[in-house]
C-alpha positions in Angstrom: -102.6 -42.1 -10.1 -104.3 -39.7 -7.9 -103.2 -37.2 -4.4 -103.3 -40.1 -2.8 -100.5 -41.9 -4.3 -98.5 -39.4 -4.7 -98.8 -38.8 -0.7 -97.1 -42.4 -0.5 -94.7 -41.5 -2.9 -93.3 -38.6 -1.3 -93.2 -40.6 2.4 -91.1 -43.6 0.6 -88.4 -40.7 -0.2 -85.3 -40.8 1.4 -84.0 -37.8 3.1 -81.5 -37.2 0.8 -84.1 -37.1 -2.5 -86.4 -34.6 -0.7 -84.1 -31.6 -2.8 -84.7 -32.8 -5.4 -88.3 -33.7 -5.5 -88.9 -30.6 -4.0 -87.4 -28.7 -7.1 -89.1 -31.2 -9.5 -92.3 -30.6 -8.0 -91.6 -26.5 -8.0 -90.8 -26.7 -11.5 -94.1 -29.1 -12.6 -96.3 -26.5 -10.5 -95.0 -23.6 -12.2 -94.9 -24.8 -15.6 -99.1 -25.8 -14.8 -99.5 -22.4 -14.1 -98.1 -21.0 -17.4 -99.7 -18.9 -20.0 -99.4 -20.4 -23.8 -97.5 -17.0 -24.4 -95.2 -18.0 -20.8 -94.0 -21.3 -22.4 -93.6 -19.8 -26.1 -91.2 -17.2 -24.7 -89.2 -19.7 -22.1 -88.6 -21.8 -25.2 -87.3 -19.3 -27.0 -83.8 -18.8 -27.6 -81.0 -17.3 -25.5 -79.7 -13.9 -27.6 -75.9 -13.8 -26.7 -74.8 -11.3 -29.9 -75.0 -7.4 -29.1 -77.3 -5.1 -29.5 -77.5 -2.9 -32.4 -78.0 0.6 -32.2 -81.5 0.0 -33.7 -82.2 -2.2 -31.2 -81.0 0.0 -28.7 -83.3 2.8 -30.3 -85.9 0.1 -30.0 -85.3 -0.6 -26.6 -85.3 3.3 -25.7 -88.6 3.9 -27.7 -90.0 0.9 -25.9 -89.2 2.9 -22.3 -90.7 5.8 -23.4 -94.1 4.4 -24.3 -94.4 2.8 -20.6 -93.7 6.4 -19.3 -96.5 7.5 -21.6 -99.2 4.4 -21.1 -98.8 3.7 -24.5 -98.9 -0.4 -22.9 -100.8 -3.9 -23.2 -101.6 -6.5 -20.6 -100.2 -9.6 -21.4 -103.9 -10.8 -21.5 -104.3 -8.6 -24.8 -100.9 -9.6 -26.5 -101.6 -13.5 -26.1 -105.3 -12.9 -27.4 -103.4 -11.3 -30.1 -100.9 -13.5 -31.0 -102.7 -16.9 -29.8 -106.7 -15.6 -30.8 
């Protein structure tokens, strides 16, 4: 299937469809343009216990290195973790 096809596609959609091929297609283009690292942390799992005050020391440690420039781009974590 190429563009083409996909053109007819979309003009054999009833009005009432368009919503949701519209959000279908947001979703697909998104996801194309993902990093490996994007789709490894949107898979992960939703954290729903409280924090614990080391995490909360973690959290403020983490704060005070992007005050300082102590950072990474996410270009140098994903060479990183990925290689």
């Amino acid at each position: 299937m190429d563009r083409t096809e996909l053109y007819k596609l979309v003009e054999k959609l009833p009005e009432t469809e368009i919503p949701t091929a519209v959000a279908f297609l947001s979703f697909v283009t998104h996801r194309a343009q993902q990093t490996p690292l994007d789709r490894i942390l949107d898979s992960a799992p939703y954290e729903d216990e409280e924090l614990t005050e080391e995490e909360h020391a973690g959290i403020r440690e983490g704060l005070e290195d992007i005050k300082a420039g102590r950072v990474y781009t996410s270009e140098e974590i994903e060479k990183e973790l990925l290689g």
